[in-house]
Each structure stands twice: as structure tokens, then as C-alpha cells.
KOLPAMAR-324525 format. One record per residue (C-alpha): residue number from 1; x negated, y negated, z. Coordinates in nm, 3 decimals, padded with zeros to 5 digits. Layout:
N
atom i:NUM east:X north:Y up:Z
...
***
This chain:
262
atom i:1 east:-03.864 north:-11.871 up:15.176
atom i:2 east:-04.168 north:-11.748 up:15.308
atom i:3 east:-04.372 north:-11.522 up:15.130
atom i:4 east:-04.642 north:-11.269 up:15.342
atom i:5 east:-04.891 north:-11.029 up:15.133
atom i:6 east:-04.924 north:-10.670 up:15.301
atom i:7 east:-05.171 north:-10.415 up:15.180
atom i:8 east:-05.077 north:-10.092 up:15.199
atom i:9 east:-05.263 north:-09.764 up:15.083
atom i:10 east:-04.965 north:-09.630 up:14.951
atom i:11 east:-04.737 north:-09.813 up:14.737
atom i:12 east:-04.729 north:-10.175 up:14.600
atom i:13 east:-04.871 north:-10.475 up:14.772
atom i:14 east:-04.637 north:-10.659 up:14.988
atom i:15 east:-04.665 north:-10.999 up:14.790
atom i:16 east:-04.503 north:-11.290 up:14.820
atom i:17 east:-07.759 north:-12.291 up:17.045
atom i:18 east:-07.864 north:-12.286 up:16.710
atom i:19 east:-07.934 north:-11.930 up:16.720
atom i:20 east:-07.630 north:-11.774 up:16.879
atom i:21 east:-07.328 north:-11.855 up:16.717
atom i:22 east:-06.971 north:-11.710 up:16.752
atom i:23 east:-07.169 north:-11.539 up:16.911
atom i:24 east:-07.485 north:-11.398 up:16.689
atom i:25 east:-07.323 north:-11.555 up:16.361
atom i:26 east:-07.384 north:-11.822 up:16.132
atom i:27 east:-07.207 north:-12.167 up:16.025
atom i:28 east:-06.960 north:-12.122 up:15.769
atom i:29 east:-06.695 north:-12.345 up:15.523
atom i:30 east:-06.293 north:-12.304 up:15.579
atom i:31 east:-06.361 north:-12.187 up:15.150
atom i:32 east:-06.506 north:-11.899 up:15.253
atom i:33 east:-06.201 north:-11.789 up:15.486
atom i:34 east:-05.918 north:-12.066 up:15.396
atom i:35 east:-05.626 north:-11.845 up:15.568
atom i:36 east:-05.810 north:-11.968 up:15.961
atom i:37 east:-05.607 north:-12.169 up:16.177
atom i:38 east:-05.766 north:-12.326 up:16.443
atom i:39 east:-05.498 north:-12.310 up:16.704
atom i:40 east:-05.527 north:-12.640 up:16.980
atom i:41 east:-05.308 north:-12.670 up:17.273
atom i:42 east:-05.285 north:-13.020 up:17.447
atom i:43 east:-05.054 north:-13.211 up:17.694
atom i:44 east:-04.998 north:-13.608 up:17.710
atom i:45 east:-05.156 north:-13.629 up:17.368
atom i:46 east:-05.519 north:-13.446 up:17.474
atom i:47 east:-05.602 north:-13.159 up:17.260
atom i:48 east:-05.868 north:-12.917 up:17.263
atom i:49 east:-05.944 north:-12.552 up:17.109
atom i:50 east:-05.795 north:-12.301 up:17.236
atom i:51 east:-05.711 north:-12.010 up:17.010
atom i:52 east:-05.803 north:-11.856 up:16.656
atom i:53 east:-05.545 north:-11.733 up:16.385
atom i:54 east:-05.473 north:-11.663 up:16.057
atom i:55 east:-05.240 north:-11.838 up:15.803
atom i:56 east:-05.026 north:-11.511 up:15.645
atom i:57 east:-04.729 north:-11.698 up:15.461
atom i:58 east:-04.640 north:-12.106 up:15.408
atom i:59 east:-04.552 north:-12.114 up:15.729
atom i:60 east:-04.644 north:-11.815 up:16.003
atom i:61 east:-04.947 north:-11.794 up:16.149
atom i:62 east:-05.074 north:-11.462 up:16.266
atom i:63 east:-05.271 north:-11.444 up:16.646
atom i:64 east:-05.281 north:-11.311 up:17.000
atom i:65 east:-04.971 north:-11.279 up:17.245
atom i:66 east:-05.233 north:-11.379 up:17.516
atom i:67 east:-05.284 north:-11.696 up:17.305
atom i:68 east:-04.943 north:-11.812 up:17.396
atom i:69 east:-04.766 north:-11.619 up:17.632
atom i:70 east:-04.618 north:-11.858 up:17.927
atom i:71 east:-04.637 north:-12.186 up:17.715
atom i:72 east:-04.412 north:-12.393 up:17.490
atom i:73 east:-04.416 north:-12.411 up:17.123
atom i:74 east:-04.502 north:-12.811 up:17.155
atom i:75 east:-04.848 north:-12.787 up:17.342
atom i:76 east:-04.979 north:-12.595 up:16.980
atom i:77 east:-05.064 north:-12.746 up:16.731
atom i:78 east:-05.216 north:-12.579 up:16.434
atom i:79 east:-05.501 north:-12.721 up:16.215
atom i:80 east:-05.577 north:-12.559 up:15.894
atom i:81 east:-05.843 north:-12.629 up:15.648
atom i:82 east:-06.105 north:-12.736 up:15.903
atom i:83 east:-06.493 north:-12.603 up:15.886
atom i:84 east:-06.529 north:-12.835 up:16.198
atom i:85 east:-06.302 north:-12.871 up:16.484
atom i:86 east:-06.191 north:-13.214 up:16.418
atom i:87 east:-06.150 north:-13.143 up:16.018
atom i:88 east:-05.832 north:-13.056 up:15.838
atom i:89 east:-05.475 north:-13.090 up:15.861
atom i:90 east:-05.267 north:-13.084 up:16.161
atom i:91 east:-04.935 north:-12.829 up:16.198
atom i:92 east:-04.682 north:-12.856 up:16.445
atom i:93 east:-04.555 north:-12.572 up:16.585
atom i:94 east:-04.143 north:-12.483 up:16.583
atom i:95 east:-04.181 north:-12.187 up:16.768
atom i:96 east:-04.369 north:-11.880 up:16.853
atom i:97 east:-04.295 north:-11.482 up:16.922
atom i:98 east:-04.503 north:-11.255 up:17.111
atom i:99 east:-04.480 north:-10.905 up:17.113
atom i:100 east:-04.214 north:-10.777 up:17.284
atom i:101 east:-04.416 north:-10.472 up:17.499
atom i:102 east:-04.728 north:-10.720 up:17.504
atom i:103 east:-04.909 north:-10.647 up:17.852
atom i:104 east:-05.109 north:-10.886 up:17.941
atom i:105 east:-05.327 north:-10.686 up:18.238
atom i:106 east:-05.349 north:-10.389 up:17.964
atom i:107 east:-05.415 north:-10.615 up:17.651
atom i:108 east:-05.140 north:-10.401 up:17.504
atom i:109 east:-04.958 north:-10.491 up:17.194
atom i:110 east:-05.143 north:-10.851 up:17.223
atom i:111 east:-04.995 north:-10.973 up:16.909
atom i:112 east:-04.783 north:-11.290 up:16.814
atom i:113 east:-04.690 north:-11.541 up:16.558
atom i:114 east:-04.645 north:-11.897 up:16.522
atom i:115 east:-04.405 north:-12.058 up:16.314
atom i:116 east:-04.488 north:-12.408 up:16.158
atom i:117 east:-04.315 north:-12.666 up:16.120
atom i:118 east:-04.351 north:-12.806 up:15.799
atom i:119 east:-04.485 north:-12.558 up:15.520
atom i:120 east:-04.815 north:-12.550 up:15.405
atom i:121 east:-04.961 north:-12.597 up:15.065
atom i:122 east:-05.235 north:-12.331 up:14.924
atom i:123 east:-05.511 north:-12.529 up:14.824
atom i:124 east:-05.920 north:-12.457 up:14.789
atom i:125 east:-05.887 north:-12.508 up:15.185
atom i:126 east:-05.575 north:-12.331 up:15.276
atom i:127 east:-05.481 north:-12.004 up:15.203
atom i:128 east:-05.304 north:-11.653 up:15.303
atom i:129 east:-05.469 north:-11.357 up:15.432
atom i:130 east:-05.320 north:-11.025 up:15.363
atom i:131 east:-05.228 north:-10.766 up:15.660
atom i:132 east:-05.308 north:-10.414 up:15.584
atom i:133 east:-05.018 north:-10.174 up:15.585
atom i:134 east:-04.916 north:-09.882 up:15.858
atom i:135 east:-05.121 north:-09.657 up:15.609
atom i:136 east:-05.424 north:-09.826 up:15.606
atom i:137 east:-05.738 north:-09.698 up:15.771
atom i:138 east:-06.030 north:-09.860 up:15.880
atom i:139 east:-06.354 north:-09.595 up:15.868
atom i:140 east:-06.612 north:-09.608 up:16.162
atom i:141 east:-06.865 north:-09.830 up:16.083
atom i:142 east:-06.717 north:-10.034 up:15.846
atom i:143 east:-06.847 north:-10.332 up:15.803
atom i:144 east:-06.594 north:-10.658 up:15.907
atom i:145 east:-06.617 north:-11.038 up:15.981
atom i:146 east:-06.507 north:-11.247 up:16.271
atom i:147 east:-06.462 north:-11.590 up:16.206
atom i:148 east:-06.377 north:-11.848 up:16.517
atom i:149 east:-06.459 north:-12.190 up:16.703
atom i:150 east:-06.547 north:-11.995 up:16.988
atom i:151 east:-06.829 north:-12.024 up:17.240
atom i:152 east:-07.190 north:-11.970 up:17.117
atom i:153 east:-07.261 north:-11.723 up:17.390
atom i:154 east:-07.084 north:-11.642 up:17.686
atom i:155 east:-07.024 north:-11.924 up:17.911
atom i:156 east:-07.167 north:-12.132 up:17.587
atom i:157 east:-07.079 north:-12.448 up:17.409
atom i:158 east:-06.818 north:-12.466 up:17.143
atom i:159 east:-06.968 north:-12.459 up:16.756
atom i:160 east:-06.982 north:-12.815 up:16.548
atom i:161 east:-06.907 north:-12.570 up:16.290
atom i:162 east:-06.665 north:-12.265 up:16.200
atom i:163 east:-06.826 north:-11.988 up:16.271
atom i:164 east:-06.883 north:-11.596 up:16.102
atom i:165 east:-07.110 north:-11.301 up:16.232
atom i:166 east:-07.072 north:-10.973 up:16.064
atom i:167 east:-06.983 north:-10.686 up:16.317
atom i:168 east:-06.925 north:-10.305 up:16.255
atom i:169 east:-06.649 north:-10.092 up:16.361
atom i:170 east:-06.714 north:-09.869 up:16.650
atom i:171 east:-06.528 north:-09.462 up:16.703
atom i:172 east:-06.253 north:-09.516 up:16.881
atom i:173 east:-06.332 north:-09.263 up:17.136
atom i:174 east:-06.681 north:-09.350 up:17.213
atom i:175 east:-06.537 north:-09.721 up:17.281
atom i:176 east:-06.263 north:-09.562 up:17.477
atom i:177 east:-06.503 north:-09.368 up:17.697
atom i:178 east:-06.724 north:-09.671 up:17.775
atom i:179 east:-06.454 north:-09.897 up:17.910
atom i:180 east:-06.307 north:-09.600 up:18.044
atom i:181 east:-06.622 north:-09.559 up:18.276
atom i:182 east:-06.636 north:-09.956 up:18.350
atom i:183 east:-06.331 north:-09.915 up:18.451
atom i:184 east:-06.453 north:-09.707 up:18.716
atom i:185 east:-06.721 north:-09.938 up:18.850
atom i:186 east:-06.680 north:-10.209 up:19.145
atom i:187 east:-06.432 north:-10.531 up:19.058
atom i:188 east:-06.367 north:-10.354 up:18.730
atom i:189 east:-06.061 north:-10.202 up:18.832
atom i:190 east:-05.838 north:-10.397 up:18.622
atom i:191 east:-06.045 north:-10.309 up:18.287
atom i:192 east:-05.768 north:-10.234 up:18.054
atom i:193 east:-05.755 north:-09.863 up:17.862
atom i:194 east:-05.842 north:-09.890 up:17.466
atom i:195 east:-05.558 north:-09.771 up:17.299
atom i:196 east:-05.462 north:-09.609 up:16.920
atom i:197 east:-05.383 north:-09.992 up:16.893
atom i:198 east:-05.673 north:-10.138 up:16.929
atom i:199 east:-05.964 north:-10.197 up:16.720
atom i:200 east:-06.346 north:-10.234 up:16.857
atom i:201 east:-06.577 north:-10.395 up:16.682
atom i:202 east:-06.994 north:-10.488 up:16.744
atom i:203 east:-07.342 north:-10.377 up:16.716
atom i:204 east:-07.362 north:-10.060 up:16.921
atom i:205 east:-07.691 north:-10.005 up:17.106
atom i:206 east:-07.801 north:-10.377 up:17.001
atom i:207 east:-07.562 north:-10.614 up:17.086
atom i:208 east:-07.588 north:-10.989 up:17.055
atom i:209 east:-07.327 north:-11.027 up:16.821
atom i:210 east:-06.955 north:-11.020 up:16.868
atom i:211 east:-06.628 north:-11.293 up:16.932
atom i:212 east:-06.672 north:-11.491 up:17.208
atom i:213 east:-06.395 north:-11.728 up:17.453
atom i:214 east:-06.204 north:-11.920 up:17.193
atom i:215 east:-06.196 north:-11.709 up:16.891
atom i:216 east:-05.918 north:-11.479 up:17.088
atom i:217 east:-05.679 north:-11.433 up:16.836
atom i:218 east:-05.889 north:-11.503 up:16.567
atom i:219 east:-05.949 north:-11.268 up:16.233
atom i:220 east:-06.156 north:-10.957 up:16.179
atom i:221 east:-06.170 north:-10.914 up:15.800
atom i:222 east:-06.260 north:-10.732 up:15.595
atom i:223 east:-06.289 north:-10.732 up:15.190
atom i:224 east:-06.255 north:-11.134 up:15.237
atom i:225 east:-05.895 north:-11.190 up:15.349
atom i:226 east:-05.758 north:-10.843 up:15.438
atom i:227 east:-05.710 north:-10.920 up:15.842
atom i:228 east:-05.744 north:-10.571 up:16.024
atom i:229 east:-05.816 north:-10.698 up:16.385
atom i:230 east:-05.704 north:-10.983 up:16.580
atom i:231 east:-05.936 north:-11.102 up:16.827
atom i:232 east:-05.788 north:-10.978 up:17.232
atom i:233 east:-06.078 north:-10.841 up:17.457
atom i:234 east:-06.430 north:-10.751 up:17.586
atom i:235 east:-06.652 north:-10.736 up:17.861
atom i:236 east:-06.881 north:-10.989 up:17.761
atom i:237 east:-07.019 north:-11.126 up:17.408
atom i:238 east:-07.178 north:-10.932 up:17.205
atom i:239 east:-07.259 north:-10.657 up:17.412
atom i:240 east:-07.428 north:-10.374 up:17.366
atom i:241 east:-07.263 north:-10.109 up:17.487
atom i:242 east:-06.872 north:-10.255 up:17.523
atom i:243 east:-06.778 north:-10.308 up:17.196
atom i:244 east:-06.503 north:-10.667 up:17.124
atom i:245 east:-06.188 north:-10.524 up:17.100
atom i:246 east:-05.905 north:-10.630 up:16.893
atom i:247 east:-05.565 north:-10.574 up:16.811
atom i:248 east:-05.539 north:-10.357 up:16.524
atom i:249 east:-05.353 north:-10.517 up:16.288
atom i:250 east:-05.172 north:-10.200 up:16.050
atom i:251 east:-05.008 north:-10.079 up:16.326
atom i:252 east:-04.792 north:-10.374 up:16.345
atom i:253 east:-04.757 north:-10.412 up:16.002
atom i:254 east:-04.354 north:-10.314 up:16.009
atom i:255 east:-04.310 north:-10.571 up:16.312
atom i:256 east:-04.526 north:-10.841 up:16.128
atom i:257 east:-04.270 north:-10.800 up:15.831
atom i:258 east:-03.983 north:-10.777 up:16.058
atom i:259 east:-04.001 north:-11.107 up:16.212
atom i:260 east:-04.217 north:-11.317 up:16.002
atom i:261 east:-03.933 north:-11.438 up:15.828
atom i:262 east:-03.946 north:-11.243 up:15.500
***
């Protein structure tokens, strides 16, 4: 039986380049943030990093819809309690459900879980995150953490280490209205509309921080282990103006629940 931990506002808990990194973060240990799953896809034995994620029960993994959309359950493989890419312990994955409105041109409802195949065991290396409820808000300018093996900066190397930057939480419309203007501009037709969804995260007006290739479907935590983004979409890497955008996590807390097996 698997057991998944929601946090809600009301009611119970559901229980059961040296210096550009992630980009603009820092190394980190798989302690600090035991719930990440490094998420590999391979053919013919070859594997290589290709999405982030986040360990919610024994045996589902949280991540992006664009993460696995179009592929089969036995290119993943899931390593957990890695702080370097080649670290850990290797999952196999059963099988995996996306969204069931996930868009890919719009981004929208870029959500999806992985089911293991063998259960995992909580140790000081792996560990659960908790997913915030339908009632839980996220104020602007809160501060949250991406964690991720993803490129140092954009069209960057891949880290020797797991990764963390701190990143704020940017207004929803003021994020809206920037990509709604990109949107506007030449070859940027296909820039997709935030939405009440989504989530955008960064350093507004300084930039240089943010999640980079790779960490797609990765965490944005806050309070340690409380995932309230999952890593979908930006312009570039820490920019300064177009904030990372994620998926925001409470409003799929009732789908999460639904089909995670609990």
C-alpha cells in the first residue's frame, strides 16, 4: 500500500562552471532533499539524465508530463539517493501517467507520475516529499528551492553534483504579462500563456538564477520537502525578466491523490 503525505491548510495532513550552477546555485547532498529522483532514460543499455522528480510515496514518483509523454515506461529508470549522477540506487519503472489535458505546445497541465517497480525504503538518503493541498497558497515572493542535475547555464554542462539555488516567487500577473508580450515578438509565436496553474519562480530584475535543461520536472520546495512547483518552462535560465515557470503543484493535489495509488 502506498502511502503519499498531502499538506493542506485546512484539515489534517494527508499522511501515509564553478560559478553557475543549476543555474546560479550551489552543490548540494541527496540529505538535504532525499525525496529527488534523478529520472534517466536510455535505449540498448545507454543511459543518461534526462528529467528531475520527486519521490512522494514507496513507490510514485512525482514529475513533468513533458518528461515522458511519447515514450515507454522501460527507457526510465529512476535513481534515488544520488548527490552525483552516477550515485544511488537504481528504480525501474512499471509504468507512468501523464495528465490527461497535458498540452504540450501550451505547457498546460504538464504533470505526471511514475510508478516503480519495486518499493523503496526511507532511509537518511531516500525520502517523501509532501504535496501541498488545493487550499494551499504560495505568497509572492516567497522564498523556494530548486534542486536538479540540470545544465549549469543555458546550453551548459551537466553538474558533478546535485544541485540547489534559492529562487523567489514572482505575481502571477506581472509573469503573465511578460510572456504575454514575448509572445508577441518575432519566432515567439508559440510562447505558451501562464496560466492559474502555473507557478513562476526567479530573481526579477536580476536574473542569473533559475532551473535550467534537465531539471524539467524537478522540485520547487519550499519549508524543506513541501513540493509546490514542478519544474515545465522558461525562456532561458535564469532570466531576468521571464521568470522559470512551473507547474503548480496544489492545484493537482485531488488528481495526485486520485491516481497515485492511495
Amino acid at each position: 500500500m502506498r502511502v503519499l503525505i498531502l499538506v493542506a491548510l485546512l484539515g489534517a495532513a494527508f499522511a501515509a562552471p564553478q560559478s553557475q550552477r543549476i543555474a546560479g546555485g550551489e552543490d548540494t547532498t541527496i540529505q538535504q532533499y532525499p525525496f529527488f529522483a534523478n529520472i534517466n532514460y536510455g535505449l540498448l543499455g545507454i543511459w543518461g539524465l534526462h528529467c528531475g522528480g520527486s519521490l512522494i510515496s514507496n513507490s510514485v514518483v512525482l514529475t513533468a508530463a513533458d518528461c515522458v509523454k511519447g515514450h515507454f515506461a522501460f527507457t526510465f529508470r529512476v535513481r534515488l539517493g544520488s548527490s552525483t549522477p552516477g550515485s544511488g540506487k537504481n528504480f525501474n519503472v512499471e509504468d507512468f501517467k501523464t495528465h490527461e489535458r497535458f498540452d504540450s505546445p501550451r505547457q498546460a497541465n504538464d504533470i505526471a507520475l511514475m510508478f516503480l517497480s519495486t518499493r523503496a525504503s526511507p532511509s537518511n538518503t531516500i525520502g517523501f516529499a509532501r504535496i501541498p493541498g488545493l487550499s494551499y497558497t504560495v505568497a509572492d515572493n516567497t522564498s523556494v528551492v530548486a534542486v536538479g542535475y540540470g545544465d549549469l547555464r543555458e546550453n551548459g554542462d551537466n553538474p558533478e553534483m546535485l544541485q540547489s539555488v534559492e529562487l523567489f516567487t514572482v505575481n502571477q500577473e506581472y509573469c503573465s504579462e511578460q510572456y504575454a508580450y514575448l509572445k508577441t515578438q518575432p519566432d515567439r509565436e508559440d510562447t505558451p500563456i501562464v496560466s492559474e496553474d502555473m507557478l513562476c519562480v526567479g530573481l526579477t530584475g536580476i536574473g542569473g538564477k533559475g532551473f535550467c535543461k534537465g531539471d524539467e520536472g524537478g522540485p520547487i520546495v519550499i519549508e524543506k520537502d513541501i513540493v509546490v512547483g514542478v519544474a515545465s518552462w522558461r525562456y532561458r535560465c535564469g532570466d531576468p525578466i521571464y521568470p522559470g515557470v512551473a507547474t503548480r503543484v496544489g492545484s493537482y493535489a485531488d488528481w495526485i491523490v486520485a491516481n497515485g495509488g492511495v
